[in-house]
C-alpha positions as CSV (number, residue, x, y, z in Angstrom):
1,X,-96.8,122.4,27.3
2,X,-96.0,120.1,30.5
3,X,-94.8,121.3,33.8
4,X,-91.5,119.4,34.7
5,X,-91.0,119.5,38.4
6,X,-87.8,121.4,39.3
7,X,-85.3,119.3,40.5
8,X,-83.7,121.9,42.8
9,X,-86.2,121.9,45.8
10,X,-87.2,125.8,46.5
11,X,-86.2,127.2,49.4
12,X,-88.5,126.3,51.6
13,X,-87.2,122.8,51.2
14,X,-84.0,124.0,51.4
15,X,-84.2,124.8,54.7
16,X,-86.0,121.9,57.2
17,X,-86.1,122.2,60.5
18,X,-83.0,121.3,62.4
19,X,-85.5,119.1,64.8
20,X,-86.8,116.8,61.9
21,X,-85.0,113.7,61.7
22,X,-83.9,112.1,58.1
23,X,-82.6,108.8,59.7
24,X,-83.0,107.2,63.1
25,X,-81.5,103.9,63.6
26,X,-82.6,102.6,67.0
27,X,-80.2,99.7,69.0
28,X,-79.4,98.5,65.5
29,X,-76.9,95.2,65.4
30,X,-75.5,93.3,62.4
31,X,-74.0,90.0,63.0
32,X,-72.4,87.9,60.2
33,X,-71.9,84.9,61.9
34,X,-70.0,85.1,65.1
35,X,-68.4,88.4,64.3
36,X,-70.1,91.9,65.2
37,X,-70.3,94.0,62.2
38,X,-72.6,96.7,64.1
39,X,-73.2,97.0,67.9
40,X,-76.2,98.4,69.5
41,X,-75.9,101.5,67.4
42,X,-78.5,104.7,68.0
43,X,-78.0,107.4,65.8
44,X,-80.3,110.3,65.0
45,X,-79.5,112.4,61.4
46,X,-80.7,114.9,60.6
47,X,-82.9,116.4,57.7
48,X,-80.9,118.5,55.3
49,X,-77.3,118.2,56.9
50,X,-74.4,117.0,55.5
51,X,-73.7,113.6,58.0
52,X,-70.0,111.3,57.7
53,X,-70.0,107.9,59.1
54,X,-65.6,108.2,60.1
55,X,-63.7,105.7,61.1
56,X,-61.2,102.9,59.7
57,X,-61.6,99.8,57.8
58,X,-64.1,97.1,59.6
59,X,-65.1,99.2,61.9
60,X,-68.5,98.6,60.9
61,X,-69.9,102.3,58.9
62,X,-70.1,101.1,55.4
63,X,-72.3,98.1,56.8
64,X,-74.3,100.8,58.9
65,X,-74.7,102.7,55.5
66,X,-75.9,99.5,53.4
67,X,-78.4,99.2,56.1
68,X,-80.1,102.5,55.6
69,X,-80.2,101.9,52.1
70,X,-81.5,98.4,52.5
71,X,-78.6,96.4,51.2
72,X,-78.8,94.6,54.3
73,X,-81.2,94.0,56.8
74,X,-80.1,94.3,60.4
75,X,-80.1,91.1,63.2
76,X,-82.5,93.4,65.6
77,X,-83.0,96.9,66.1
78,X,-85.1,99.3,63.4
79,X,-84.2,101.5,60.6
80,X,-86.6,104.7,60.1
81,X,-86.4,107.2,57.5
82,X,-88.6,110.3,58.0
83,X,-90.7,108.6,61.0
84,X,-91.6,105.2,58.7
85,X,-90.0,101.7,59.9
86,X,-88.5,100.4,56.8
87,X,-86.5,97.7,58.3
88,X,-87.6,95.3,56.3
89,X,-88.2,97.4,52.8
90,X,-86.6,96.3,49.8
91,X,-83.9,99.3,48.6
92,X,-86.0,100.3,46.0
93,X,-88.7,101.1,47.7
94,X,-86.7,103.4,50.2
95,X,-86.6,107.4,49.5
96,X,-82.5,107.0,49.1
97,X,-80.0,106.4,46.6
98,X,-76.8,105.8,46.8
99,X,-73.1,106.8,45.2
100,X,-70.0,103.9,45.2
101,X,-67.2,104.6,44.9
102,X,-66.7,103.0,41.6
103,X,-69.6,105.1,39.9
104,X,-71.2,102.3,38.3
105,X,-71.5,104.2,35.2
106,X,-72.6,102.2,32.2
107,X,-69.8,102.6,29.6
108,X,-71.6,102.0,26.2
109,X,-74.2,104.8,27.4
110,X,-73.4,108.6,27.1
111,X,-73.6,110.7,30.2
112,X,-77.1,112.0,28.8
113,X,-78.6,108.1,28.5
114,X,-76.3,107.1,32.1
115,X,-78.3,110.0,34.2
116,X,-81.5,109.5,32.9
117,X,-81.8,105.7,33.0
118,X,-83.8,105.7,36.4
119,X,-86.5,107.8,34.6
120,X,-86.1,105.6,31.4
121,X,-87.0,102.6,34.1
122,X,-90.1,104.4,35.9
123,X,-91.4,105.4,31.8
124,X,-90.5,109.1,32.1
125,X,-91.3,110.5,28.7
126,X,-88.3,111.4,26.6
127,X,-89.0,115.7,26.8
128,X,-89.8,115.8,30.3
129,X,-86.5,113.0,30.5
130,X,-84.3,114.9,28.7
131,X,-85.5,118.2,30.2
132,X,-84.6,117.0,33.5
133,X,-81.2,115.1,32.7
134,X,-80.0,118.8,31.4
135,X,-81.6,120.4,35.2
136,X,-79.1,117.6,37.0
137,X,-76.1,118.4,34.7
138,X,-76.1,121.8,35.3
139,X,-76.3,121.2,39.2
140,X,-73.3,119.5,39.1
141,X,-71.7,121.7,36.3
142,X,-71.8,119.5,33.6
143,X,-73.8,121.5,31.0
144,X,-73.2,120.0,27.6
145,X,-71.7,116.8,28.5
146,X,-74.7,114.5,27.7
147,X,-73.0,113.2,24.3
148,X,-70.0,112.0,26.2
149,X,-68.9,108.9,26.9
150,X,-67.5,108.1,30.4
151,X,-64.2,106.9,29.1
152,X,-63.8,110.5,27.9
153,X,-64.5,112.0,31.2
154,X,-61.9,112.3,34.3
155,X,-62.0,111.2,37.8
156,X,-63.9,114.0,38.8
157,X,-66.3,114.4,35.7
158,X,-67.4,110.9,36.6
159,X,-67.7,111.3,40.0
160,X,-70.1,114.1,39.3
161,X,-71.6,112.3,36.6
162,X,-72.8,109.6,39.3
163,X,-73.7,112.0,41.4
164,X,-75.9,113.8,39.0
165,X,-77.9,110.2,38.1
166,X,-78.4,109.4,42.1
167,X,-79.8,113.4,42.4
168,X,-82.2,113.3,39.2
169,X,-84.6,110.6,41.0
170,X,-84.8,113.4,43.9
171,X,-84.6,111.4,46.7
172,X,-84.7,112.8,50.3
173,X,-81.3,110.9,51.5
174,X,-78.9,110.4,49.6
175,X,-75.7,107.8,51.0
176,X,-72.5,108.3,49.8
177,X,-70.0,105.1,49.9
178,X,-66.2,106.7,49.6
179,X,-67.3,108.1,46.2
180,X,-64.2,110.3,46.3
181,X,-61.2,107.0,47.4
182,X,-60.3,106.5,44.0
183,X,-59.0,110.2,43.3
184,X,-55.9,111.6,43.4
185,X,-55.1,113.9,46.2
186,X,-55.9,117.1,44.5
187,X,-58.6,116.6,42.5
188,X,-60.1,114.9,45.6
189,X,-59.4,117.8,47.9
190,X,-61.2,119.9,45.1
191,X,-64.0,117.5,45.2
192,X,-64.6,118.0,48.7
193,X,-65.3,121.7,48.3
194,X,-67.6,120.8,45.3
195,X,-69.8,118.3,47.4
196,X,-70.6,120.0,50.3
197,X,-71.5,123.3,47.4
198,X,-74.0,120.6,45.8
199,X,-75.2,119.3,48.9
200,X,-76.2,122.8,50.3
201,X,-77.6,123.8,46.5
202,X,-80.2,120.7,46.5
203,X,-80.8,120.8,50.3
204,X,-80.9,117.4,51.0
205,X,-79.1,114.9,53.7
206,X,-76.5,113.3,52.7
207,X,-74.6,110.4,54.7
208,X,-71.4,109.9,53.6
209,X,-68.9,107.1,54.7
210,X,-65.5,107.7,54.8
211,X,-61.9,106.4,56.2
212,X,-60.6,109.9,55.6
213,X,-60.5,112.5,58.9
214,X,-59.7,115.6,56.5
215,X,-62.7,114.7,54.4
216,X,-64.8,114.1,57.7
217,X,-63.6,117.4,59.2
218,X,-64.2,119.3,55.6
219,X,-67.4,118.9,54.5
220,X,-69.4,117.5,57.5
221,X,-72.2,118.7,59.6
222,X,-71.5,116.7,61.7
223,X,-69.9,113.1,61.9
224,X,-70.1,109.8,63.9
225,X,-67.1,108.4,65.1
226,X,-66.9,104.3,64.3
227,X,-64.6,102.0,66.3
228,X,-65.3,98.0,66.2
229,X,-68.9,98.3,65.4
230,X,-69.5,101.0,67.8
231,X,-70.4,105.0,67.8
232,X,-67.5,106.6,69.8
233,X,-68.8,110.4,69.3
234,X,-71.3,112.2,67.6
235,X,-70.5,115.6,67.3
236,X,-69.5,118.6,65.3
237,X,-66.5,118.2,63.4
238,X,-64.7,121.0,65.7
239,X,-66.0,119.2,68.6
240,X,-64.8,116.0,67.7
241,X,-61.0,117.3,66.7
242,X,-60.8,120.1,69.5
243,X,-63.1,118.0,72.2
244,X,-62.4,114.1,71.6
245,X,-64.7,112.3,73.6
246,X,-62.6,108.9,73.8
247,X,-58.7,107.7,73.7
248,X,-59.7,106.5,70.1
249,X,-61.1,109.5,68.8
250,X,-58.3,111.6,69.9
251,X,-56.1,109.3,68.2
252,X,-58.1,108.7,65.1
253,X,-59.2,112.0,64.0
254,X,-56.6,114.3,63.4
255,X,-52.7,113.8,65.2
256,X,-53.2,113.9,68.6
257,X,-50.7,113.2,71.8
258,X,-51.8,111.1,74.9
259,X,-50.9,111.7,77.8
260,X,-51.5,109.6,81.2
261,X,-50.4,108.1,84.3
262,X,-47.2,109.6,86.2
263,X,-46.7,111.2,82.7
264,X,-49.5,113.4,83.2
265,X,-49.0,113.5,87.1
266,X,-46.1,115.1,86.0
267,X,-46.4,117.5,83.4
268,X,-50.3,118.7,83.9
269,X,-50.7,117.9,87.3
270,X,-52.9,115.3,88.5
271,X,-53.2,111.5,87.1
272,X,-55.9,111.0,83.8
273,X,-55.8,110.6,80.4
274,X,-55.5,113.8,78.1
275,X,-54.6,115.0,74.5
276,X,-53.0,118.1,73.6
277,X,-53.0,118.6,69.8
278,X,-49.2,118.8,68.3
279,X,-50.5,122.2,66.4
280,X,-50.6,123.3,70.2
281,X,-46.9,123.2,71.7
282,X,-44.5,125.3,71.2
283,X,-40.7,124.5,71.0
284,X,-37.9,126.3,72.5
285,X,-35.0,126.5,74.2
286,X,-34.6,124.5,77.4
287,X,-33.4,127.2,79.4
288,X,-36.7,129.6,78.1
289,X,-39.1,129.6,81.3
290,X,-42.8,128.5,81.4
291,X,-45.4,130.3,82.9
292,X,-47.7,129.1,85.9
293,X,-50.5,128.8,83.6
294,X,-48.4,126.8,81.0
295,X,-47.6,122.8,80.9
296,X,-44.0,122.2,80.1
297,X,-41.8,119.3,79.4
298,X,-38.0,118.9,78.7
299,X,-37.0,116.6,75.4
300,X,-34.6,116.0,72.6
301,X,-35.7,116.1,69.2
302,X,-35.6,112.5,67.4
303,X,-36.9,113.0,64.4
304,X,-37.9,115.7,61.7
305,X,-40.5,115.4,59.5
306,X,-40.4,118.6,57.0
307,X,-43.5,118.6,55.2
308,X,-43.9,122.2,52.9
309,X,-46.3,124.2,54.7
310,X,-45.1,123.2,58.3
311,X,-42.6,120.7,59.7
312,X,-43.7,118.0,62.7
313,X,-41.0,117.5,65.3
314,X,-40.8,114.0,67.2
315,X,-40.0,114.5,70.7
316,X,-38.8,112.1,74.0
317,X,-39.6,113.5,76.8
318,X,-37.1,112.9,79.3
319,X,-39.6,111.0,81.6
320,X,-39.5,108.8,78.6
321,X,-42.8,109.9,76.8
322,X,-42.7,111.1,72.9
323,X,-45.4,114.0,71.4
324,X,-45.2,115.6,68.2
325,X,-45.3,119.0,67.9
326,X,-46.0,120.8,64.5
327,X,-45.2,124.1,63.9
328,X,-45.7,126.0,60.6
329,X,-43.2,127.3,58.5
330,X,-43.9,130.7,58.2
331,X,-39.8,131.9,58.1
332,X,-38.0,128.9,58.3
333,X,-35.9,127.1,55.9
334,X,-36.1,122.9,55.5
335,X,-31.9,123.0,56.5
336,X,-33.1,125.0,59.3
337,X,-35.6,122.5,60.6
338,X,-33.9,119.5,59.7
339,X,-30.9,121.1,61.9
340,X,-32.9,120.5,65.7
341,X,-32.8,116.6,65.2
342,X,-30.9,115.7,68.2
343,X,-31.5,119.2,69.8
344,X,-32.5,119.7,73.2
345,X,-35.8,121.5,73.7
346,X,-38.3,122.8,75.9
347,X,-41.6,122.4,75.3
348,X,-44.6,124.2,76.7
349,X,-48.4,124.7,75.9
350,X,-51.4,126.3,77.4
351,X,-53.3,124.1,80.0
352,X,-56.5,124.6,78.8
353,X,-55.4,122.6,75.6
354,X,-54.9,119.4,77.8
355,X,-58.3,117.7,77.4
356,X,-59.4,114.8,79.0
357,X,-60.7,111.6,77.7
358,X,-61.8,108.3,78.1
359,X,-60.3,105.0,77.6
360,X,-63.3,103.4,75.1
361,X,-66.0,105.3,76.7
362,X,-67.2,105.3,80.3
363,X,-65.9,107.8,82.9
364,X,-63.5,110.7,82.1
365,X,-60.0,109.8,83.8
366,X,-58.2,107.1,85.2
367,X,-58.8,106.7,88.8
């Protein structure tokens, strides 16, 4: 009887050293034309983590992304995947595959004939085929769906379906383009959870491109921050929301408040540019005192945005700055929160949450 390769790597595989590197891209630039797609861009990834290209429309990850996989071919600079140049490789003969967004699933196929097709192409034999379409199902838990159709199948069934035909070929990176942007909100906040539990199952890197922070922040490894072609941060995903390394970042990922000039000369103390998360401050009376170890401010409430779970609160200072403040409704009522628009407050926060950052990415404060 023939052997048919698992299609789950053992755990060996499973578990690369954190030093190996999947992807390098080194000074890589894409022009089109006169405008800058990609600028100077070094990035290391690594082998076996879960990797997010963030940021928002044009800023240049999704052409960064069909560069690795070979859809395009950069002006200068090199792409390497595991040590071998293959900056000028066709994308078929690159160890990647990739995921759109639209699944590209073949609708006159079953879900059976739509994963196996790249074995069909390369002459798998039919057992050994079918063997290992049934080993990619179940990884995605899809056991039993090879007679379907994809017009039978939902959002997520499809997603997974896609997902399951990129795996079967076993690559060693596999790229992600917003695979998850045409879901609705809940089954895409469930898919989340479900790719980062594949991704550590089959142990390989995945680089996934997204506009969303909350996906970013859920499933990565780490992430690279994008802004006008550029990488802004490479860091943890708690190091990129709690430690912003620019003004863009702290503004990009997550809700963040700014604060510089004679605004922060004022309330934290010496001139700069900082953020202070709104999760941070906490809202009071104006005549409650602050402590010497505390940043404070003195506001009215302009507007109330009650959201379920919490409520944000939009605040002007009156030194004439606005920060939002969210606070989480563990015992209060939406009459109750909707009752402090136009309420004097007090607001106050710990000053080791003022961080400071940069204004697109040299130095640390304003002079």
């Amino acid at each position: 009887m023939q052997q048919v390769a698992s299609t789950v790597p053992s755990a060996t595989e499973r578990a690369p050293s954190r030093a190996s590197v999947a992807v390098h891209l080194e000074r890589v630039r894409k022009t089109f034309g006169e405008v800058v797609a990609v600028d100077d861009v070094d990035l290391e990834i690594r082998d076996g983590e879960f990797f997010s290209l963030l940021g928002p429309s044009g800023s240049g990850k999704t052409t960064t992304l069909r560069m690795i996989a070979g859809f395009e071919q950069p002006t200068s600079g090199r792409v390497l995947l595991h040590g071998r140049d293959v900056t000028g490789v066709p994308p078929y003969d690159r160890d990647v595959n990739t995921v759109f967004q639209d699944y590209a699933l073949f609708p006159h196929m079953n879900v059976g004939d739509n994963v196996g097709y790249g074995l069909m192409v390369k002459g798998v034999p039919g057992k050994a085929r079918r063997e290992r379409v049934a080993e990619a199902l179940r990884m995605v838990r899809l056991d039993g769906f090879e007679r379907r159709k994809p017009n039978q199948l939902s959002g997520g069934q499809r997603q997974r379906v896609a997902l399951a035909r990129a795996l079967i070929n076993r690559p060693r990176v596999l790229l992600l383009d917003e695979p998850l942007g045409a879901l609705d909100l809940k089954l895409r906040e469930e898919m989340q959870i479900e790719l980062k539990a594949i991704q550590e199952r089959v142990g390989i890197t995945f680089i996934y491109v997204t506009h969303d922070q909350v996906e970013a922040l859920t499933m990565s490894d780490r992430l690279a921050v994008f802004n006008q072609g550029r990488v802004e941060q490479v860091a943890s995903p708690a190091d990129v929301y709690e430690r912003p390394a620019t003004a863009f970042v702290a503004g990009f990922v997550g809700t963040s408040n700014l604060i510089s000039g004679d605004s922060a000369e004022r309330i934290v103390g010496r001139r700069g540019i900082f953020t202070v998360r709104p999760e941070k401050i906490r809202l009071s009376e104006p005549g409650d005192a602050a402590h010497e170890e505390e940043c404070t401010a003195l506001g009215t409430v302009r507007g109330v945005a009650y959201q379920g779970s919490d409520t944000r609160y939009f605040v002007d200072l009156d030194g004439g700055l606005e920060l939002v403040v969210t606070r989480q409704n563990l015992a209060t009522s939406s009459m109750e929160a909707l009752a402090l628009k136009g309420k004097a407050v007090r607001l106050t926060w710990d000053r080791r949450h003022n961080l400071p950052v940069t204004k697109g990415g040299e130095g640390t404060e304003e002079e």
